[in-house]
C-alpha positions as CSV (number, residue, x, y, z in Angstrom):
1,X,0.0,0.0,0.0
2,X,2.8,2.2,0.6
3,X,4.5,1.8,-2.7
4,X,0.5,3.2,-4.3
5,X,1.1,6.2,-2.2
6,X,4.6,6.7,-3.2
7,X,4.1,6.0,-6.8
8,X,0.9,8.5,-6.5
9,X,2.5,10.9,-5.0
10,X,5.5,10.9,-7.6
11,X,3.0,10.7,-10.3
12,X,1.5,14.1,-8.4
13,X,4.7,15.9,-8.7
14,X,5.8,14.9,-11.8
15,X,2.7,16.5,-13.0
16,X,1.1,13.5,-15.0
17,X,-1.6,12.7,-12.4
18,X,-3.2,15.9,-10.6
19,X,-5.0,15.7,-7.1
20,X,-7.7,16.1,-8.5
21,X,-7.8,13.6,-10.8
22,X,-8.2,11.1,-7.9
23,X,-11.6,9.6,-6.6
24,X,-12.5,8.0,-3.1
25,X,-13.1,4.8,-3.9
26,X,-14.6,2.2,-1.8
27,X,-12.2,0.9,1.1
28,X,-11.1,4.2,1.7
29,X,-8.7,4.0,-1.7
30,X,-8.3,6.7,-4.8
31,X,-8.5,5.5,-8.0
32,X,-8.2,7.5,-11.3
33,X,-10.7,8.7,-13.7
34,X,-10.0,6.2,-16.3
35,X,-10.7,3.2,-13.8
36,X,-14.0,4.8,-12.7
37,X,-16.9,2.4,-13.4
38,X,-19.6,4.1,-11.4
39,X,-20.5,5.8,-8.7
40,X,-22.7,4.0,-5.8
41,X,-25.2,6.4,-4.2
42,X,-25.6,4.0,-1.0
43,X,-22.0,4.2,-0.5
44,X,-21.2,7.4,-1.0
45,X,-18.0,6.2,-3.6
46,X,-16.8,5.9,-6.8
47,X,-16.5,1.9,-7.7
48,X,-13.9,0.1,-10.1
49,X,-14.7,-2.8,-12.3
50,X,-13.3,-5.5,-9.5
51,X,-14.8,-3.8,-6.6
52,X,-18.4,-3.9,-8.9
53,X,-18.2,-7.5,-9.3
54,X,-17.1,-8.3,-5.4
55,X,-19.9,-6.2,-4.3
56,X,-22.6,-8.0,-7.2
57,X,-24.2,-5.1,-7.9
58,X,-25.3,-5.8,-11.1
59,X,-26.6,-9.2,-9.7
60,X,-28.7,-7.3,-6.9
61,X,-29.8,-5.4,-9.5
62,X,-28.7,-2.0,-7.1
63,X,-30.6,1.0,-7.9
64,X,-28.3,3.5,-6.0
65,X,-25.3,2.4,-9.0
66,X,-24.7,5.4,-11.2
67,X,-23.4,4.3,-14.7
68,X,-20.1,6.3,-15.9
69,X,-18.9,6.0,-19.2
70,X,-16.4,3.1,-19.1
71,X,-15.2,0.1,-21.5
72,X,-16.6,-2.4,-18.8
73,X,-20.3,-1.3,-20.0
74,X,-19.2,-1.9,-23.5
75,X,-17.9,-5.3,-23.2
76,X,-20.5,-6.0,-21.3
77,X,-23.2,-5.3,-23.7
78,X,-21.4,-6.8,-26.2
79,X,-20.9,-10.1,-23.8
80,X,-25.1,-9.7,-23.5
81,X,-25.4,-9.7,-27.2
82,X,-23.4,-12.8,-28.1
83,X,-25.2,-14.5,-25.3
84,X,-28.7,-13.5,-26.2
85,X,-28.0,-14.6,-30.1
86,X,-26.2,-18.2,-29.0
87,X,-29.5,-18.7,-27.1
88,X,-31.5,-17.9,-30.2
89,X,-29.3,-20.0,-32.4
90,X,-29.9,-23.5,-30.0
């Protein structure tokens, strides 16, 4: 965990990551914008793609799960789509 800070922090100086750039995630961690998946309105956080599946939102169906735009909701849809036409072709 140290090493995160210390690579953030570096990252912060050096000018390629601001501050601000950073999101409470849950756990009490900052992720990036670009690892963003949502935002849970229960929680009070932002969410990545592994903490949305450990969590099973999407399986709970959660209504407090705010959709940001992400390549996880892509792939998913596209995963959706491939299923829904394999059960069409059997």
């Amino acid at each position: 965990m140290i090493y995160g800070i210390r690579l953030m922090r570096l990252l912060e100086v050096t000018g390629r990551i601001k501050e601000s750039d950073m999101l409470q995630s849950l756990y009490n961690t900052e992720i990036s914008e670009k690892h963003c998946v949502g935002y849970c309105k229960k929680h009070c956080r932002y969410m990545t793609c592994k903490q949305l599946k450990r969590k099973e939102c999407l399986r709970k169906q959660c209504r407090a799960l705010e959709k940001h735009p992400h390549e996880f909701w892509k792939q998913r849809e596209l995963t959706k789509m491939k299923k829904k036409h394999k059960e069409i072709g059997v």
